[in-house]
N, C-alpha and C positions, 0 to 999 in steps of 0.2 A: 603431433600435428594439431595447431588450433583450428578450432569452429568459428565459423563464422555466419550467423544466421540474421536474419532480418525478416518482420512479420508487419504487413501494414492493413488497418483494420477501419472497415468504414461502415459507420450504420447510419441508417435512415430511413424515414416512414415509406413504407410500399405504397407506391403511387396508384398500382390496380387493385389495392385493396376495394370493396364496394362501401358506398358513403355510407352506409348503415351499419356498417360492420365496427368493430371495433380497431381502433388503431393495428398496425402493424408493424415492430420495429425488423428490417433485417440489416444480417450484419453479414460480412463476405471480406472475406481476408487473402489478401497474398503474401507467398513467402517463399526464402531463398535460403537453404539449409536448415537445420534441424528446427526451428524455431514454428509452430505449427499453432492452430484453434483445431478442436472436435467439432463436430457438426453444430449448428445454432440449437441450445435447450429453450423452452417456453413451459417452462413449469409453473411458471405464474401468469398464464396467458402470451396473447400474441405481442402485448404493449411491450415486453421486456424481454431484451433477447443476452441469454447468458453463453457466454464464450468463457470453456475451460484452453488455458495456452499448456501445450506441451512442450519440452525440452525433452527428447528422445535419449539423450547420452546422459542425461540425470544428473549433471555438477557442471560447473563453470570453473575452468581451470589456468591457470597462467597462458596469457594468447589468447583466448578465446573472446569474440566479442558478437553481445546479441544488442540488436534495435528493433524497438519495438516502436511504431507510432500508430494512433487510434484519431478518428474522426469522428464524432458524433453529431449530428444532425438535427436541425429543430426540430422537436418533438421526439426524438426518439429517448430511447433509454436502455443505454447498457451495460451487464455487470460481468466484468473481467473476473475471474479465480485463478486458483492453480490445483493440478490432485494432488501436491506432496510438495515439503521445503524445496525450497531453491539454497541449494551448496556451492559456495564456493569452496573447494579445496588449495591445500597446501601446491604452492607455484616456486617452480625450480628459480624463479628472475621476472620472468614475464609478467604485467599487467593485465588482469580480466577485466572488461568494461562491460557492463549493460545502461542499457540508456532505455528511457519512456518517455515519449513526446506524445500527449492527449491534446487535442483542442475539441472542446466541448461547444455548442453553438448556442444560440440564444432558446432559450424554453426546451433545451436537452439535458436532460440527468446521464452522468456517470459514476459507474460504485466499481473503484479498484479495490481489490479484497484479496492479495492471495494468500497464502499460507505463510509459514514461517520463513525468514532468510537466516541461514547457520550459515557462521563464517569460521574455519577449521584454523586451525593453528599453522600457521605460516604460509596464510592466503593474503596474495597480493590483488586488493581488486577495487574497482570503484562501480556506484549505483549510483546511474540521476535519476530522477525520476522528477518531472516538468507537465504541468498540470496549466493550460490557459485557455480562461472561463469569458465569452463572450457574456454579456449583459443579459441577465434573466437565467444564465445557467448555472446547473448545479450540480456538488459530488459530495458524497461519500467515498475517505480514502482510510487504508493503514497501512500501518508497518509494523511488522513484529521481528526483531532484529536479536539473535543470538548466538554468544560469542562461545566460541569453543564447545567442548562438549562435557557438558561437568560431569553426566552420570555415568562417565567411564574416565572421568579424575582428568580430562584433556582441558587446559584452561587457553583461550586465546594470547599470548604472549611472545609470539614472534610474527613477522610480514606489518602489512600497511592496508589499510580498510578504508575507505573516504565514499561517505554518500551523502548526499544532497536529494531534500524534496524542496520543491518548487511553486507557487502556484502565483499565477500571475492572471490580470480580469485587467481587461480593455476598459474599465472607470479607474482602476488603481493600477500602475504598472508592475509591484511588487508586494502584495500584499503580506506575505509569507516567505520566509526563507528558510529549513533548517538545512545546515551544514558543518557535519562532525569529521572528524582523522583522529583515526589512530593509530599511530605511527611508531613501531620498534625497531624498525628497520635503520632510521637516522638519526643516530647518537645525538645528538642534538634534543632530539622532539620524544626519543623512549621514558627519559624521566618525567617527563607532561604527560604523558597518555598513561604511564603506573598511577598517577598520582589521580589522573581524571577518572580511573576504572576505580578507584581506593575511597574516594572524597567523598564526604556527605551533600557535596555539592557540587558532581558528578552522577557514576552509577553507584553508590555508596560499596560496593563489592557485591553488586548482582552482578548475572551474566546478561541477561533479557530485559530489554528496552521494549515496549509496547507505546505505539503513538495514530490515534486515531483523529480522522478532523473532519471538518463536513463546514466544505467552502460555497461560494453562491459568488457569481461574475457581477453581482450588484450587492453594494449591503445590505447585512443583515436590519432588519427592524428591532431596536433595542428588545420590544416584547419577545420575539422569535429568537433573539438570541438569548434571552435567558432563562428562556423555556428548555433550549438545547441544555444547555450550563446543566441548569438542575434535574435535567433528565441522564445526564450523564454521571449526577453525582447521587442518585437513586439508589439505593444498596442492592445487592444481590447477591446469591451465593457463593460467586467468586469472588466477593471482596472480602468476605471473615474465609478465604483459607488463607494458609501461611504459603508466600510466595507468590501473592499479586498485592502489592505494597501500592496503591494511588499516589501518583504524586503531583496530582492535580488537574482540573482542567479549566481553563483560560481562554478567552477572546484576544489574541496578540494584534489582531486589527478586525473592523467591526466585519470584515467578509469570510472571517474565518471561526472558527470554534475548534479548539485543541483538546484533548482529552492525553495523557501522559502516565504510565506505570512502570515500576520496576519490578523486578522475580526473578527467582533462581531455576523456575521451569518454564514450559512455552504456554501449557495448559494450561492453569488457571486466569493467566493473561489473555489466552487465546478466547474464554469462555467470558470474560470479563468483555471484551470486544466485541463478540457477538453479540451478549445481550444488550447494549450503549446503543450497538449498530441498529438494530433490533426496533428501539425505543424511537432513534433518529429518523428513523425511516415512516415509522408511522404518526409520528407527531409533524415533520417537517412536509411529507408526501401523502399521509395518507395508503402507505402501502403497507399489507399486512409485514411481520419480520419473518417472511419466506426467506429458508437456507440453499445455496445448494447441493446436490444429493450427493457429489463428490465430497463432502465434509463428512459425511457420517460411514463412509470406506475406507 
């Protein structure tokens, strides 16, 4: 039996907060099956309200389909997580969808962060993920995407994978697109997607894709963009291990900033991402690089 769940998330400034007080973001979600937020955290004060989403049934499997859409608010500020990968598993026929529709409003930050996505061997599924930035707003997003499971010798090589991230700002209608498939499912397109997992000018034979970005609904200022740039390319301890491979980061238009790695584990990419994230946050915002506490469990 598929799941079908739906979660719709709206933050914005508490109107009875008292003038003196510091801002307040809150956030208040509804939802139709398994697809859920824990209570609003404030770990780094009132201004930032963080929402852990849960998936009770723990995989996304053939049939299954979650929608998630978020609303954010002038002035507020909010950061999505997860406590553990999102799986999709092996699908007898069936199509898994998850979809993410944000609209961000003008002078409101959003930070999508969640954990890893593993895609198991003979998972049929697609992820959009749709990101549109009113003028003066701004995110931090990633994605850490891995394919099969090497440390128990499972390599991704059968089903069809296809995700799309999005971001789109009311001065640009399209600023950003990435949109990958990979496809062994139809003769046709299985020799294109061996050849793209093989290539030094694909995943060269990694299995983990790392892709970090930090958009703004208005362009960036050349200075501020390349402050981001080099603050992204800043060395740290995840870059000298073996298995977070840089493979660059770039401005693909001036409202965006892309940061890009490859690796044979989730880890050091994962640690690599934090600390960028980290840097991003307090050079772009001003915000310390507070984690959430679900990371370190």
């Amino acid at each position: 039996m598929a799941w079908l769940g739906s979660l719709d998330l709206h933050y914005r400034l508490d109107p009875d907060a008292p003038a003196a007080a510091a801002p307040r973001t809150i956030g208040r979600g509804v939802h139709s099956g398994p697809l859920r937020v824990l209570q609003s955290l404030y770990p780094e004060g009132p201004g930032i309200c963080h929402h852990v989403l849960v998936h009770p049934p723990g995989g996304i499997v053939g049939g299954d389909e979650l929608a998630l859409t978020a609303r954010v608010d002038t002035g507020a500020h909010a950061l999505l997580t997860t406590p553990g990968a999102t799986r999709f598993y092996r699908s007898g026929g069936d199509t898994a969808l998850q979809t993410l529709t944000a609209r961000v409003s003008d002078g409101a930050r959003l930070e999508w962060l969640p954990l890893e996505t593993l895609v198991h061997d003979g998972a049929r599924a697609r992820n959009a993920l749709r990101f549109e930035l009113a003028p003066g707003a701004e995110m931090i997003g990633w994605d850490l995407l891995a394919l099969g499971l090497p440390a128990a010798g499972e390599r991704y090589a059968s089903g069809c994978f296809e995700q799309s991230i999005e971001v789109r700002s009311a001065e640009h209608p399209l600023p950003w697109l990435e949109r990958g498939v990979l496809d062994f499912d139809d003769p046709r397109h299985a020799p294109t997607t061996r050849r793209l997992l093989a290539s030094p000018l694909g995943w060269a034979g990694h299995t983990v894709l790392a892709t970090l970005w930090f958009a703004s609904g208005t362009a960036l200022a050349n200075a501020r963009r390349e402050a981001l740039i080099d603050a992204a390319r800043t060395p740290d301890s995840a870059a000298a291990e073996p298995g977070a491979e840089p493979l660059g980061v770039t401005a693909p238009h001036d409202h965006v900033v892309v940061l890009r790695m490859l690796g044979a584990r989730v880890e050091p990419l994962m640690q690599r991402l934090r600390a960028v994230r980290g840097r991003w946050r307090r050079l772009a915002w001003d915000c310390a690089g507070a984690e959430p506490r679900v990371w370190r469990t």
